[in-house]
Every structure is written in C-alpha cells, then in structure tokens.
C-alpha positions as a printed NumPy array, in Angstrom:
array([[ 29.963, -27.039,  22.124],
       [ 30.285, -30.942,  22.661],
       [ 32.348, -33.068,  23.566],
       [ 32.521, -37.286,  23.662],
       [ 33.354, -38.344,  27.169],
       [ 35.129, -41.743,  26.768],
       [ 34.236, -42.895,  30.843],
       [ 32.104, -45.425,  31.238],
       [ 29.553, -45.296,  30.642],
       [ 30.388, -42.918,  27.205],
       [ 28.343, -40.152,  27.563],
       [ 28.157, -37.139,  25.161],
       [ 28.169, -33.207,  27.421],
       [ 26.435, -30.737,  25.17 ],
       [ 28.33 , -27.132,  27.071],
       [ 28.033, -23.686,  26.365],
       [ 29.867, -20.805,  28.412],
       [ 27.007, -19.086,  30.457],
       [ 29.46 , -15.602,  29.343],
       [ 29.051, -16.421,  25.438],
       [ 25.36 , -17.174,  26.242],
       [ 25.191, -14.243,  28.14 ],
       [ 27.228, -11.662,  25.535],
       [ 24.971, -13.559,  22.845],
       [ 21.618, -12.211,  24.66 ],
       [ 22.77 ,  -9.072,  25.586],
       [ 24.181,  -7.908,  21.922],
       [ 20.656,  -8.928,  20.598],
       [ 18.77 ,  -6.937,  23.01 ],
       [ 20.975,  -4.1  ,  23.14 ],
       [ 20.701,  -3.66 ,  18.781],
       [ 17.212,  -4.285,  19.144],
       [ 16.766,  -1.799,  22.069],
       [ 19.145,   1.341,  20.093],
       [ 16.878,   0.843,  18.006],
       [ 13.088,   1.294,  19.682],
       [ 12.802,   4.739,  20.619],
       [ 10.727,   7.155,  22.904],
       [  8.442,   9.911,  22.019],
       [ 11.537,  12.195,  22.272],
       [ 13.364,   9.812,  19.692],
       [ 16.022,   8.519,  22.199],
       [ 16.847,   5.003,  22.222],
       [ 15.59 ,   2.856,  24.693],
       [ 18.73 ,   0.726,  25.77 ],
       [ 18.465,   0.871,  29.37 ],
       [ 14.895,   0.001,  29.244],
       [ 15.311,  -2.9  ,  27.105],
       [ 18.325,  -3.976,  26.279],
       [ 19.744,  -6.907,  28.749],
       [ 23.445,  -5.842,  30.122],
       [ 25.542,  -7.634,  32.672],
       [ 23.213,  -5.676,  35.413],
       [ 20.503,  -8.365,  34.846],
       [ 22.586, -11.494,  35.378],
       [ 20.816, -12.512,  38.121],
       [ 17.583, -12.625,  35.994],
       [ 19.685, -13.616,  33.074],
       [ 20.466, -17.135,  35.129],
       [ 16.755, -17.437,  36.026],
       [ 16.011, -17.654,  32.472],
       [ 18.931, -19.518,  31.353],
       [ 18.158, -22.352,  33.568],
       [ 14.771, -22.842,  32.743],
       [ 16.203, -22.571,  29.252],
       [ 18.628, -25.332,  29.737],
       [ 16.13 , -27.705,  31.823],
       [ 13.512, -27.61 ,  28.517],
       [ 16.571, -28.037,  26.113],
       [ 17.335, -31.151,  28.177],
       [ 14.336, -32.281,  28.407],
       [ 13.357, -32.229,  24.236],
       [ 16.946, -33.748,  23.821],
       [ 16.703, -36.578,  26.385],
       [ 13.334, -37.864,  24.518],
       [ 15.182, -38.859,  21.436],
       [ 18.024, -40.553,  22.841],
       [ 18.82 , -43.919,  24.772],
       [ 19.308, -42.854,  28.307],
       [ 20.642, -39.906,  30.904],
       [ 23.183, -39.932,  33.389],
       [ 23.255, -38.931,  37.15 ],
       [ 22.823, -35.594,  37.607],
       [ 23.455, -34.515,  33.805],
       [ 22.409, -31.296,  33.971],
       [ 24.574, -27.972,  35.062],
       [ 23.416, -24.363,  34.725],
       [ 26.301, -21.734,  35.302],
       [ 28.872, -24.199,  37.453],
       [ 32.245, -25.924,  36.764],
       [ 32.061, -29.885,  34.784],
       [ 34.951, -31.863,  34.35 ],
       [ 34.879, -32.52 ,  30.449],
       [ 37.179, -35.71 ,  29.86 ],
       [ 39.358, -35.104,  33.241],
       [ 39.313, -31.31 ,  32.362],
       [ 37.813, -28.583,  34.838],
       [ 35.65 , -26.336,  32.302],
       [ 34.487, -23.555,  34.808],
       [ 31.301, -21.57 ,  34.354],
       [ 29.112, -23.283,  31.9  ],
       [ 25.55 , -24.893,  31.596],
       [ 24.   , -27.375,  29.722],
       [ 24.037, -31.454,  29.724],
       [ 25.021, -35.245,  29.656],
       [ 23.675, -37.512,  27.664],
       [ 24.56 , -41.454,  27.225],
       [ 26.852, -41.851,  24.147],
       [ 26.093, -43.85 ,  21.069],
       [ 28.791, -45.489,  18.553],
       [ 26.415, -44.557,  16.047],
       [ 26.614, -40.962,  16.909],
       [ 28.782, -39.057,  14.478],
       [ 29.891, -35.568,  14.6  ],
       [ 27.909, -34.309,  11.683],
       [ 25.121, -35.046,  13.446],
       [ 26.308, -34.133,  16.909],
       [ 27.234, -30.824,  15.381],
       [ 23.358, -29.752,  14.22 ],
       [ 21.839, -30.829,  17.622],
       [ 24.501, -28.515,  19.503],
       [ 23.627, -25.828,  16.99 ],
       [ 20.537, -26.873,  17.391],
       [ 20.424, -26.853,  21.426],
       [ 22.008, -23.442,  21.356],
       [ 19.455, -21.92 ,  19.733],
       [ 16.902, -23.242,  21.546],
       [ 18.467, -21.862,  24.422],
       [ 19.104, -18.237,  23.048],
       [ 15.125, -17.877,  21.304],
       [ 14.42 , -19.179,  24.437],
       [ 16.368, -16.43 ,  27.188],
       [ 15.326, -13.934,  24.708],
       [ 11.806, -14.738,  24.452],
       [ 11.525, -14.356,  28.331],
       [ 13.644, -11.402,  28.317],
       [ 11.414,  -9.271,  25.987],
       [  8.015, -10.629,  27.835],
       [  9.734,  -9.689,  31.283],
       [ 10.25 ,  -5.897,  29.762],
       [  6.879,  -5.81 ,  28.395],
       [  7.767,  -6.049,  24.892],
       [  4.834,  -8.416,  23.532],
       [  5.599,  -8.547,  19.904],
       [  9.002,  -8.722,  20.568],
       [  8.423, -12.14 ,  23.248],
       [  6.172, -13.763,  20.429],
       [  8.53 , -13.305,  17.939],
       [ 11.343, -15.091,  19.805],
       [  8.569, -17.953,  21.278],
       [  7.401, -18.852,  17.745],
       [ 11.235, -19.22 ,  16.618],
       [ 11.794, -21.474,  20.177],
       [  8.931, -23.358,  19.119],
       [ 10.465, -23.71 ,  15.905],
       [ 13.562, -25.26 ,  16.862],
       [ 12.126, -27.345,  19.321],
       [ 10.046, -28.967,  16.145],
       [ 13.597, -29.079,  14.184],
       [ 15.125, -30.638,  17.024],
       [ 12.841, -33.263,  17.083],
       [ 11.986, -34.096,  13.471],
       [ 15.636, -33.28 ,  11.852],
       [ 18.525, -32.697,  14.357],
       [ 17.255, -35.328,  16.981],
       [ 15.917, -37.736,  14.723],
       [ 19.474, -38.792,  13.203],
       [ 20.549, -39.886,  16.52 ],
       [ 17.443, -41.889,  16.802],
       [ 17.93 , -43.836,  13.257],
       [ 20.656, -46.158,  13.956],
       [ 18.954, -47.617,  17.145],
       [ 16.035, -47.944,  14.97 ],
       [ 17.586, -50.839,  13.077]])
C-alpha cells in the first residue's frame, strides 16, 4: 500500500503488513513444497515450505528485502526523509498508528499521481516477495528454485527503474 502524507515536508510511505508479506511467502513455498517430493513420494513441506516457525529468518530476509527496495526507489526520486525506512514496527501514517509493517518514506511530488504511485507499490511489493523468496529457497538448498526467484527480482528491479520509477522521474525532467 501507499499513502500521501500531507506534513511538511509531503512525503509519500510505501507500507506493507509484514503478516500479508509473511502469509504471501509462506503460501508460495508451502504449494511449491506439497509439491517436491522424496524418494518415498511424500511431500516435502516441512523441509521447504516457509511457515510461521521461520519468522525469525523470515524478518532477516525481509529487511534486507526492504533496504534494496529502498534503495532502487530512492534513486529515481527527489529526496528521502529522516529515518524513512521501517522493517516489522509501528508508523504513524497521516496521524494514524499502523502497527506491524515495513517498508518506506519518500519526499512527495505534486506531480505524483496515483496511477503511477499505484505500479511502483505493485511494483515494490514484488520486489520484495521475488526477493524473500529467492533467499528462502537458496537458504533450503533449493538452487533452481533461488535462481528462478533472483532472475524475476532482477527483473523487477529493471521494471522499476525503466517503467514504474521512471514516471515519477518525468515531470521533474521538464
């Protein structure tokens, strides 16, 4: 999600519930993971398939995750705040307390419009799933599966910067 803060100065907080992020993960792993079986044919969940008993490893990788996304997104754009980014804490979000979420501030733009906005959060959210994912399946030792996920992370990161990022960079450009 997103949201336009209107204090000054106008800053734009791209947020995503570390629980959704989370769920997102751990439903990808755990279809992928029913489906990779042993050489008695069972499926390999608990070997592979990320549940709410890897958190703590989930929130290593979701803050690198979130750090990179920042850090790709803050290139194309006219400035940062102090201390923009927040991995798995409560932000105040226009005077409202939004607990347990990550992600990041950016300074706002008039130019900025929400059709845009909207395909650099999709955009950012991605990222940051190809990217937990991609760590996730190299930390369990499934290579193909980790190159898979890097090559589409890589792939948004280019979209992010040639598309999604871009159109916030084209009205500053005039």
């Amino acid at each position: 999600m997103y949201a336009k803060e209107t204090n000054t100065p106008a800053t734009i907080v791209f947020y995503y519930n570390t629980a959704t992020l989370l769920n997102d993960v751990s439903i990808r792993t755990l279809f992928r993971a029913k489906n990779i079986k042993d050489a008695t044919g069972e499926a390999q969940i608990d070997d592979f398939g990320l549940t709410n008993d890897e958190k703590s490893i989930f929130d290593i990788y979701l803050k690198s995750a979130i750090y990179n996304a920042f850090a790709i997104v803050v290139k194309m754009t006219t400035g940062i705040t102090t201390d923009p980014v927040f991995v798995d804490a409560s932000t105040t979000i226009n005077t409202v307390v939004t607990p347990t979420v990550s992600g990041f501030r950016i300074l706002d733009n008039a130019a900025y419009n929400a059709n845009v906005l909207f395909g650099v959060d999709d955009g950012i959210f991605q990222y940051i799933r190809y990217s937990v994912l991609a760590s996730w399946y190299e930390a369990v030792g499934l290579d193909n599966e980790a190159t898979i996920w890097e090559a589409k992370k890589k792939a948004m990161k280019a979209d992010l910067i040639t598309n999604r990022l871009f159109q916030l960079r084209k009205p500053l450009m005039s």
